[in-house]
N, C-alpha and C positions, 0 to 999 in steps of 0.2 A: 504493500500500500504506500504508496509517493506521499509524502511532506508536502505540505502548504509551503508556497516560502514567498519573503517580502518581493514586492514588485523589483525591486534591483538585482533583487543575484536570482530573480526568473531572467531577466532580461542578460544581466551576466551571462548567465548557463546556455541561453537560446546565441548568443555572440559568441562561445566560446569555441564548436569546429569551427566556426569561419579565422578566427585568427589563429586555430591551429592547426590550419591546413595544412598538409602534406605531411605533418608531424606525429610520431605516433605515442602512445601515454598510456598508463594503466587507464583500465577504466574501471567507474565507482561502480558497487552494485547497490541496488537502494536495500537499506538494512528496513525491514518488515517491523509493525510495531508488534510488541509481544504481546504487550496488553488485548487486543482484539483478536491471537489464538488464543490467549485466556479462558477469553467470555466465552470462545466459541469450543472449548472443552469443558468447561463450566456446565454448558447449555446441553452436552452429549446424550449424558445417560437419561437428562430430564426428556429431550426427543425421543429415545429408546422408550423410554419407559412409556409416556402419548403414545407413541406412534398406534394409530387405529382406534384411537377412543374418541369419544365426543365430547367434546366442551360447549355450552350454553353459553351465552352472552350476552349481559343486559346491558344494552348501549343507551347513553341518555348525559345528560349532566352539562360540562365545560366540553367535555370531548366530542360532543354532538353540536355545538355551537361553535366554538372556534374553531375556522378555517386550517389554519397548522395543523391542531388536534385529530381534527378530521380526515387530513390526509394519512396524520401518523396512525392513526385505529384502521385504516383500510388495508393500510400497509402490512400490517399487521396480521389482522386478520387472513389477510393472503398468504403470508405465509405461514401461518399453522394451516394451512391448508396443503402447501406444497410440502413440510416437511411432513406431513401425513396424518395430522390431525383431524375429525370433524367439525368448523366450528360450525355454529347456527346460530345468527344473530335476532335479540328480539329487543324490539324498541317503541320507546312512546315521544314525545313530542311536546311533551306542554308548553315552553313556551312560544311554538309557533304558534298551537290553537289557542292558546289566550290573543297574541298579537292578531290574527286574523278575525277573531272574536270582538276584536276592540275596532278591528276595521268597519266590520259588521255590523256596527252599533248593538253587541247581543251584551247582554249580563253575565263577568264573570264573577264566583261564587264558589270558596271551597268551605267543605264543615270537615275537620277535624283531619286534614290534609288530604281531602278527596273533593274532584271537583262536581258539582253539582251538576247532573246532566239531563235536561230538557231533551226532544226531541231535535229544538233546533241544537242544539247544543253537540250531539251527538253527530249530527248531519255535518255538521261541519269536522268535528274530531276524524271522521271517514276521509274528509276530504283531504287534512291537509296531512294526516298521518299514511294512509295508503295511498293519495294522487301523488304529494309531494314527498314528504320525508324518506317513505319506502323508497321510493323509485330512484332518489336522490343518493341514499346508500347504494345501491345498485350499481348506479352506474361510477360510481366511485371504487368500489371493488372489480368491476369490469376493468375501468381504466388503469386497476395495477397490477391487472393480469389474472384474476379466475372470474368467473363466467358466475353469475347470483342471479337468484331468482325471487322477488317479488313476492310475499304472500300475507294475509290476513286471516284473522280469523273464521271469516264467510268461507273464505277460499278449502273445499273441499271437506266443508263442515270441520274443519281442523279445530275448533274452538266451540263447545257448548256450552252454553253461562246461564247461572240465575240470579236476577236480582239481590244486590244486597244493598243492606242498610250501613248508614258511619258507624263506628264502633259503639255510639251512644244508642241506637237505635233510632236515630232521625232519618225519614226518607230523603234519601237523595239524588231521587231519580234514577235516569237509566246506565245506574254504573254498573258492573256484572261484575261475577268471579265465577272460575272457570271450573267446570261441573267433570268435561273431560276434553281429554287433546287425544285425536286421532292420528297417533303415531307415523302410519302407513303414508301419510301423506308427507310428514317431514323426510321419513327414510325413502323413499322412493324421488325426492327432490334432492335429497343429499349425497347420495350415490355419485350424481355427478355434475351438482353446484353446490354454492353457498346457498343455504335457506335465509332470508329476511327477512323477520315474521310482523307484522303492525300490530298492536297491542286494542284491537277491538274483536268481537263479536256475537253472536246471536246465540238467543234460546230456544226453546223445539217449534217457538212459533213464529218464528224468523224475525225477533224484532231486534234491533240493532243496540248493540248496551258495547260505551267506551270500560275499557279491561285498566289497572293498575300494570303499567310493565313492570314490574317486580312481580308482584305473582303470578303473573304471565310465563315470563326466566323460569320461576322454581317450578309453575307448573310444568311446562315444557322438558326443564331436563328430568324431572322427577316419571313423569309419562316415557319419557327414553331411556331414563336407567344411565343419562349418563354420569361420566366419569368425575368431571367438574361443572360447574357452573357460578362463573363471574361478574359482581354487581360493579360496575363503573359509577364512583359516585363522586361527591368536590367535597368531599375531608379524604384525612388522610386512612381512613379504615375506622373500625370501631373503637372508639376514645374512650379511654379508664373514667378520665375526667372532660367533659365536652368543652371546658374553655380551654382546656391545653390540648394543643396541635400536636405535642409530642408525645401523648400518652395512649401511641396505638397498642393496642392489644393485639400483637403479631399471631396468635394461636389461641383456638378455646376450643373445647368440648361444645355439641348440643346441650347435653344439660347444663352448662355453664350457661351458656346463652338461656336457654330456657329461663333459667331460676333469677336473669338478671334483667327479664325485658320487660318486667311492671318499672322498674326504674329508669328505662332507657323512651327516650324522648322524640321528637323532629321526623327527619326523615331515616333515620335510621333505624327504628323500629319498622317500619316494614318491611325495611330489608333483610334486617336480620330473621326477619317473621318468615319471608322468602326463603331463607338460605335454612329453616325449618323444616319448610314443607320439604323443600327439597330434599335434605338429607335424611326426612322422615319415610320420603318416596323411592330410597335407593341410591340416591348419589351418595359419592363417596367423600368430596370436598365439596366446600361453600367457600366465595371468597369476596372480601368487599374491598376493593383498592380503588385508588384516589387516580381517577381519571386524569386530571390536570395535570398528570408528569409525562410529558413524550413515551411513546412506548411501552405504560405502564401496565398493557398486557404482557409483552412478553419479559418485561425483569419480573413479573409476580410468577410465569410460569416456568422462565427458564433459567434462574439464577439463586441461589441457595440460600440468600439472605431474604430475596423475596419485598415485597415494598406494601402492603397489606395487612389485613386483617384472615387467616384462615382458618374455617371451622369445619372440623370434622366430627363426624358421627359419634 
C-alpha cells in the first residue's frame, strides 16, 4: 500500500527518471504498512467463523442520514456479503416521515416513543419508507457492487401484525407488531441478493399498520434462526450510566438485560426489548453499536475489542 506524500517530493519522485536518465540506481521497494495485515489477520478467524450465517441489520439513526455514513454502511454491508456472510437489512425512517408529514400539513404525535398513526399517517409512512428510503438503500448497495432487492412487509405476506397499544395502554392507532414473518420469502430472496426489508405491514384483513424497526430486526432474525442481529443506534451501546458516554456495557447476559430494563429509559429500551425477542427466538448474539463511527459494522464484527454493546443468550 503506497504512502501519501507532501505535494513536493510527489512532484520530486514524478522528476526524478527524467534527471536520471541513462543512469542506473537501486530501486526502492515500497515497505507495506503492517498495521492493515494486522487488522486483516485480526479479522480471519472472525470471517471463518460467519462464513455462511446470517446476520440481521437494523439500519436507522446518524448512519441513515449522513451522507458519508451512508456510503460507509453500504460498503459494508457488501462486503459481508462477498466474504460470505448473509446480511439482511431492515429499516425504518422516521425522520423522513415526520419531514414529509410537516410538508403535508399532517399532525405529528408520538405517546411514549411510538408514533401515533392515523390512516393518513400511515399512507404516507408506505410512501416514503418503501417508495423512497427502500429503494434509496438499494440502489446504494447496487452501486458498491451486490445486487439488493426491495421488500416490505405486504410484499409476499412477509409481515402479519396486530394492532397494538403504547405500553400504557393508550390507542395509538394503526401501529402493528409482528404476529409472524414468512421466512421463505426472505431465504428465497437471499440466496442470491441482499434482502431490504421496510418496516410496515398488514393484518389478515389487509389493513396497513407502520411496524417499530426494532422489533421488526428481532423479529426477522428470531423467525430465521439467525446467527447475529445488529441495532445501529447514536450512543455509544448500552450505558451503565446514560449521562456518561463512556460507560458502555461491552457484554451482558439476557437475564442481565432482563432484570435491568424497568430501569432503562429513551430509546434504548426497545432495543434492548428487540435484542430479547430475538435471543428468546434463537439467535445466538444481540448487538447494539453506535452507528456514528465509520465502519462501525465491521470493527463490532470483525475485530476482538469490538466497539458495542453485546448480548448473549
Amino acid at each position: 500500500m503506497s504512502e501519501a506524500k507532501p505535494n513536493g517530493q510527489a512532484r520530486r519522485d514524478a522528476e526524478q527518471p527524467a534527471q536520471n536518465a541513462g543512469r542506473e540506481g537501486p530501486r526502492r521497494t515500497p515497505v507495506p504498512d503492517v498495521r492493515d495485515v494486522g487488522t486483516l489477520l485480526e479479522a480471519l478467524p472472525y470471517i471463518r467463523e460467519f462464513h455462511g450465517q446470517t446476520v440481521v441489520i437494523k439500519y436507522g439513526g446518524a448512519a441513515m442520514e449522513d451522507p458519508g455514513l451512508r456510503e460507509d454502511f453500504a460498503r459494508d454491508v457488501v462486503l459481508l456479503k462477498y466474504v460470505g456472510l448473509n446480511p439482511i437489512v431492515v429499516h425504518g425512517g422516521g425522520p423522513e416521515i415526520t419531514a414529509y408529514m410537516e410538508r403535508l400539513d399532517l399532525p405529528v404525535e408520538f405517546v411514549e416513543g411510538l408514533r401515533v398513526s392515523d390512516p393518513a399517517t400511515v399512507e404516507v409512512a408506505k410512501m416514503v419508507l418503501v417508495g423512497k428510503v427502500n429503494k434509496d438503500i438499494v440502489l446504494r448497495l447496487g452501486r458498491h457492487g451486490q445486487p439488493a432487492v426491495g421488500l416490505c412487509g405486504d410484499d409476499g405476506l412477509l409481515f402479519r401484525v396486530a394492532r397494538q397499544a403504547a405500553p400504557s395502554g393508550r390507542d395509538i392507532g394503526f401501529v402493528g407488531r409482528i404476529e409472524r414473518v414468512d421466512v421463505d420469502v426472505l431465504q428465497h430472496v437471499a440466496a442470491d441478493y441482499i434482502p431490504v426489508v421496510a418496516s410496515v405491514g398488514a393484518d389478515r384483513d389487509g389493513h396497513s399498520y407502520n411496524v417499530n424497526a426494532d422489533d421488526a430486526a428481532g423479529a426477522v432474525a428470531a423467525a430465521l434462526g439467525a446467527y447475529k442481529v445488529i441495532f445501529l443506534t447514536d450512543v455509544p451501546g448500552w450505558l451503565a450510566d446514560p449521562a456518561d458516554p463512556s460507560s458502555v456495557i461491552s457484554e451482558a447476559t439476557a437475564a442481565e438485560v432482563r432484570a435491568a430494563l424497568a430501569e432503562v429509559g429513551g430509546g434504548m429500551r426497545p432495543k434492548l426489548q428487540a435484542c430479547l425477542a430475538a435471543l428468546d427466538g434463537g439467535v445466538t448474539f444481540a448487538h447494539v453499536v453506535d452507528g456514528r463511527i465509520p465502519h462501525s459494522l465491521l470493527l463490532e464484527l470483525f475485530t476482538d475489542a469490538g466497539i458495542g454493546t453485546k448480548v448473549r443468550a
